[in-house]
TIZA-57748 format. One line per field, with one value per residue (C-alpha): residue number from 0; x, y, z negated. Coordinates in steps of 0.1 Angstrom, whole numbers. Example, Ala and Ser with C-alpha at 12.3 -4.5 7.8 and 13.67 -1.06 7.14 Angstrom:
2
num 0_1
px 123_137
py -45_-11
pz -78_-71
# end
This chain:
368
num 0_1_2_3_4_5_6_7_8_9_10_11_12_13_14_15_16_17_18_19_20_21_22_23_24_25_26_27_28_29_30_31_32_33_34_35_36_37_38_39_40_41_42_43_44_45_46_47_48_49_50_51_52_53_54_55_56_57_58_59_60_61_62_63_64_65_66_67_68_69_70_71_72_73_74_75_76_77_78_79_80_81_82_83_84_85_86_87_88_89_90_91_92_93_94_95_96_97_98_99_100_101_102_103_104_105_106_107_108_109_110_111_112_113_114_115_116_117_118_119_120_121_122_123_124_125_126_127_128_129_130_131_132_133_134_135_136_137_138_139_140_141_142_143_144_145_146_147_148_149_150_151_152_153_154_155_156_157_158_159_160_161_162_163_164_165_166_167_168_169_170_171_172_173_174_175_176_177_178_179_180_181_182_183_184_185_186_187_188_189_190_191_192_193_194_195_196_197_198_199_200_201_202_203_204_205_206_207_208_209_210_211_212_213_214_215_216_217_218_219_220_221_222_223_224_225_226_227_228_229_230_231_232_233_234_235_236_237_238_239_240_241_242_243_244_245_246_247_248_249_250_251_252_253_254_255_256_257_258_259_260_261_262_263_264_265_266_267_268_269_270_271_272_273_274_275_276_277_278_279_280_281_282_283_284_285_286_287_288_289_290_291_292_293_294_295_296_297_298_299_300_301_302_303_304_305_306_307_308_309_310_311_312_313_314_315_316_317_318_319_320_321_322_323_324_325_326_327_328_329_330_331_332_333_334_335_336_337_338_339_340_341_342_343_344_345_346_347_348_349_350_351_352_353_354_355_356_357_358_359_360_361_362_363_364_365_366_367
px 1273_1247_1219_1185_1156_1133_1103_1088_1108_1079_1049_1027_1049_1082_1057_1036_1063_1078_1054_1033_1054_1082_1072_1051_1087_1091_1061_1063_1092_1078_1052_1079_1094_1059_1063_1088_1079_1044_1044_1008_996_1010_979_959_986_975_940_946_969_947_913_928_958_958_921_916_947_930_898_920_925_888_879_899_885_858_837_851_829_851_877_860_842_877_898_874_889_920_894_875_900_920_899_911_932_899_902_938_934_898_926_946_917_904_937_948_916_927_963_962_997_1004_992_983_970_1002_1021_1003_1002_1041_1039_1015_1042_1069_1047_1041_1082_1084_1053_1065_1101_1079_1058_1091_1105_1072_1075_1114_1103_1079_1105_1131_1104_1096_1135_1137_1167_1185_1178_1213_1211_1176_1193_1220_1192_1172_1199_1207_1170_1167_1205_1192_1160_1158_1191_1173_1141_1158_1178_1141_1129_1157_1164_1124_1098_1109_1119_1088_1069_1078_1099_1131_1163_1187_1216_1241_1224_1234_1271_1293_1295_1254_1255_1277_1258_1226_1233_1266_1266_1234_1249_1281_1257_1236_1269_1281_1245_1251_1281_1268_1237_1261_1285_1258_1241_1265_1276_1238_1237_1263_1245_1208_1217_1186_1162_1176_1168_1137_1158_1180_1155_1136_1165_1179_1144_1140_1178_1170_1141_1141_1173_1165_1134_1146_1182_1176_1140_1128_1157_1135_1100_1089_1058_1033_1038_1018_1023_1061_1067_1070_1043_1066_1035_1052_1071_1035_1028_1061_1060_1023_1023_1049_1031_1000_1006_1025_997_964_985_989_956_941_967_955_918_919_937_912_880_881_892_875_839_820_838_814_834_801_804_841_840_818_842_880_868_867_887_861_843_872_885_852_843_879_873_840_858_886_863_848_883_889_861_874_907_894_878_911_921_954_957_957_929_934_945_975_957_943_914_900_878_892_868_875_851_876_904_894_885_913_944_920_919_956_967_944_954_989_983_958_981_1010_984_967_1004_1025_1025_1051_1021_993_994_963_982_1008_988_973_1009_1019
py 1971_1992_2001_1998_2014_1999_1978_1941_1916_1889_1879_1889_1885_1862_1840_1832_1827_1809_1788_1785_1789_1770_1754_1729_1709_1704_1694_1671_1657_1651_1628_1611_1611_1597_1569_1556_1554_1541_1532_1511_1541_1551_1544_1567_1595_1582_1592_1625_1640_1628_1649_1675_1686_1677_1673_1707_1720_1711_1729_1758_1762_1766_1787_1816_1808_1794_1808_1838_1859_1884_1864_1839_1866_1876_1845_1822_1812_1796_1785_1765_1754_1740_1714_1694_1681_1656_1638_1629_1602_1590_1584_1568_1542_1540_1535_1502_1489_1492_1476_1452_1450_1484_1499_1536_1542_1536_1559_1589_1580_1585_1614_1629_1623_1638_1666_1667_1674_1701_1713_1719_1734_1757_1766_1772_1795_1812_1818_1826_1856_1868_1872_1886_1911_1927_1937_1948_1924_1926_1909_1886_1883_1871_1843_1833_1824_1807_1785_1780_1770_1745_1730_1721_1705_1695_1669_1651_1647_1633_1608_1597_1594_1572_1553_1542_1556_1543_1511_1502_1515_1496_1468_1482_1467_1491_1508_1482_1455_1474_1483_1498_1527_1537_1532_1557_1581_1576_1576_1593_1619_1632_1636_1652_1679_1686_1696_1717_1730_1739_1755_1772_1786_1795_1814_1837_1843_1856_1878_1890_1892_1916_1943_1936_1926_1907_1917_1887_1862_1852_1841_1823_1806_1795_1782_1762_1748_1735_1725_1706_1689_1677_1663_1645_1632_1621_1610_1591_1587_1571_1543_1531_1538_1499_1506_1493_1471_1457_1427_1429_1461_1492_1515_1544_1559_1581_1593_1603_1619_1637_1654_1672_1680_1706_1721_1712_1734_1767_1767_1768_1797_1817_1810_1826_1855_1860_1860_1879_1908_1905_1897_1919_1953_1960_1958_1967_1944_1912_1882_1862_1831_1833_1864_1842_1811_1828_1862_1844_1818_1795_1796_1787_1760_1744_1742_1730_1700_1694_1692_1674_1643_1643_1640_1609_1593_1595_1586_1553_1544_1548_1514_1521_1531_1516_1507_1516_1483_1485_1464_1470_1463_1451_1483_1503_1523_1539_1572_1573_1573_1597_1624_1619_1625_1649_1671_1663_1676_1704_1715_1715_1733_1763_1771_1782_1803_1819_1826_1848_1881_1898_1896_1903_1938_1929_1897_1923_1942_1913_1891_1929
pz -1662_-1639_-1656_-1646_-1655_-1682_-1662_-1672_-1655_-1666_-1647_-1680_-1709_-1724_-1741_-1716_-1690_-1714_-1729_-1691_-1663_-1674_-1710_-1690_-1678_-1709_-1717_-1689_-1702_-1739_-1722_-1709_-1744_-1756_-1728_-1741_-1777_-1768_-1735_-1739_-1740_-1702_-1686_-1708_-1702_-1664_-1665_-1689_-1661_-1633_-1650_-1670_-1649_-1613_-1605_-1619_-1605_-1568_-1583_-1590_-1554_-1547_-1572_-1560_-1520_-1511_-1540_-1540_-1513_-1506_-1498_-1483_-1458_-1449_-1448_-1430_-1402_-1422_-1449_-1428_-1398_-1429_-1434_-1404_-1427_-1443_-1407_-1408_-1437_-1416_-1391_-1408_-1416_-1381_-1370_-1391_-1386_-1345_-1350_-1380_-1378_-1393_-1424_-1415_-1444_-1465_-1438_-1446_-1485_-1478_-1463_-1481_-1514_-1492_-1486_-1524_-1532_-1504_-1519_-1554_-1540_-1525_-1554_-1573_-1546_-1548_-1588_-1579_-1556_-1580_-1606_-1582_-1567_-1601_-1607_-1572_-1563_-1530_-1501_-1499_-1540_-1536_-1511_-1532_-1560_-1534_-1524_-1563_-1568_-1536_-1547_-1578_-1568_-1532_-1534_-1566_-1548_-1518_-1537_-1552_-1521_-1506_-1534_-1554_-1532_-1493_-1516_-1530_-1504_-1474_-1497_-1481_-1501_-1514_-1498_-1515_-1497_-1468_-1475_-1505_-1478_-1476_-1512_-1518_-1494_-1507_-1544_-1560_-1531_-1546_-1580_-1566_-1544_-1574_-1595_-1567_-1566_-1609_-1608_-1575_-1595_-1624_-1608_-1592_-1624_-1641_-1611_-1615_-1651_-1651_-1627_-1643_-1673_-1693_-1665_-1648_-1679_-1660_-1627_-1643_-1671_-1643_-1622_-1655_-1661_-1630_-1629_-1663_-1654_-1617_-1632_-1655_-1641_-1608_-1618_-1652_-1660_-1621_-1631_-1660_-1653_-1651_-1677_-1647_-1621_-1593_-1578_-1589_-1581_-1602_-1595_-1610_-1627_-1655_-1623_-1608_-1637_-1640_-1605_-1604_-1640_-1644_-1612_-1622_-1654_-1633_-1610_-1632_-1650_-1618_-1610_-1641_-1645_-1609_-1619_-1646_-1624_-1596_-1611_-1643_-1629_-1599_-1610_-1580_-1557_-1548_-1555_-1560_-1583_-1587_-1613_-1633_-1635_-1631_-1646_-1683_-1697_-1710_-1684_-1658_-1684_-1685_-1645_-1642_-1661_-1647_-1613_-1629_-1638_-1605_-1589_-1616_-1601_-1564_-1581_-1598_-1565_-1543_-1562_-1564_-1601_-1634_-1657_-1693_-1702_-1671_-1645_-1609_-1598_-1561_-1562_-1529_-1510_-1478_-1482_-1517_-1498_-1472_-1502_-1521_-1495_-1480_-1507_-1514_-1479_-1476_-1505_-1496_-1463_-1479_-1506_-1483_-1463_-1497_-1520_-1500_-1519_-1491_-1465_-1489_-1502_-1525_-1536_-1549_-1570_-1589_-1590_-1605
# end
């Protein structure tokens, strides 16, 4: 075995990459657990995840940009072109008010979900680099854990896709309806890709653990937690998730849940570790408001709810979720409906412009 000199192959520290950066799949998939022990209280799960988690999550986004006056002053022009993206869901509505025939509106909900999966790949990748970054791993070896990572991901989420999202939808039937052939293609390839994907990730790991020894336990934690949940949620949870439905159709909430909180839980982590590298050691930098809401925990835990609540209210007004009790209501409001995927898709689009520590020499030094 080569040996390499001592260094901190974490992003802060075992536990909290442990317990942060990858404990929140598994505390994804306790909820899920919880479901299915009490799954009246689904809905409430619902709204917790919707204020606490991804409301704040999009708040997350903001707090280290537009209030941050440094970077806002020199990041404007992607700042505020980015926010073309609260006119493409006002589209959408103009649009299927124009051709009755077609619902706009539920296009672009699809997309924006199909955004959402390649969005969380790349948030993994983004975590993956990180990791392989602070051991200094080689260019091809980097690669070969990059495909591991996408192999063990990206063929789950596209089986989802095909096989409960497109379905209920756009009411499409299943593949079997089609022919034993499409079925096949659509369903048990998946499983067979994803356990070429495994032993894939497996074989590489322990070519790398053998040069790098336990600096690669992050790597290959992270890859196995990732491996272990998308896995499970996508393949065997998404088959049983009929806690809600509307109108006869699953509304595959716990699967809603599932798919931002894990995320939701890696990305208000980053966000602080970032703020509390940016905001607490260079003093006479002016950040403006953002060193006094990411600079302290409370503080940034506190506004994050605030914002979190404010989201649930745009959320409640969409009129495509669940009351308390598991039924809809009639209470959809267009201006909702613009905020909502506008704050969904712009925050898709600013995050891959604000993450990427290989362009951003600052970003470095706070991502360590």
């Amino acid at each position: 075995m080569e040996t390499t000199k001592k260094l901190n192959p974490w992003i802060r520290t075992p536990f909290f990459d442990y317990s942060l950066i990858m404990g929140g799949a598994f505390f994804t998939l306790l909820i899920a657990v919880l479901s299915f022990q009490f799954p009246t209280m689904v809905p409430a799960f619902f709204w917790i995840w919707v204020i606490f988690f991804e409301g704040s999550h999009f708040w997350a986004t903001y707090s280290r940009t537009y209030i941050d006056d440094k970077y806002r002053k020199e990041n404007s022009k992607v700042l505020y072109n980015s926010l073309v993206f609260f006119i493409f869901p006002l589209l959408a509505i103009l649009l299927q008010n124009q051709f009755k025939t077609i619902s706009f509106t539920v296009f672009y909900g699809f997309f924006i979900f199909a955004w959402s999966l390649y969005h969380n790949a790349k948030q993994h990748y983004g975590f993956l680099s990180i990791y392989a970054a602070k051991i200094k791993m080689g260019f091809k070896e980097k690669t070969k854990m990059k495909n591991s990572l996408y192999a063990v991901i990206i063929f789950s989420q596209i089986y989802f896709l095909l096989n409960f999202k497109l379905q209920g939808t756009f009411s499409v039937g299943s593949a079997l309806e089609w022919s034993p052939a499409l079925n096949f293609l659509a369903t048990k390839m998946f499983y067979i890709l994803t356990g070429i994907g495994t032993v894939y990730f497996l074989y590489q790991a322990n070519l790398l653990f053998k040069k790098y020894g336990n600096n690669i336990l992050p790597v290959i934690s992270y890859i196995s937690t990732c491996l272990v949940f998308y896995s499970t949620m996508f393949y065997f949870i998404a088959q049983t998730d009929h806690f809600i439905t509307k109108d006869g159709v699953s509304v595959l909430i716990l699967i809603a849940i599932m798919n931002s909180l894990f995320h939701n839980i890696q990305y208000h982590a980053i966000v602080w570790h970032y703020g509390q590298a940016r905001y607490n050691k260079e003093e006479n930098e002016k950040y403006g408001i953002a060193k006094f809401v990411n600079g302290k925990t409370l503080n940034y835990l506190l506004v994050a709810l605030l914002l979190g609540i404010v989201f649930g209210f745009i959320v409640w007004n969409v009129g495509s979720s669940p009351d308390l009790n598991g039924s809809f209501t009639s209470n959809a409001s267009n201006w909702a409906y613009i905020l909502f995927f506008g704050i969904i898709g712009h925050h898709f689009y600013l995050d891959q412009k604000i993450w990427r520590p290989s362009k951003q020499t600052d970003l470095q030094s706070y991502l360590s």
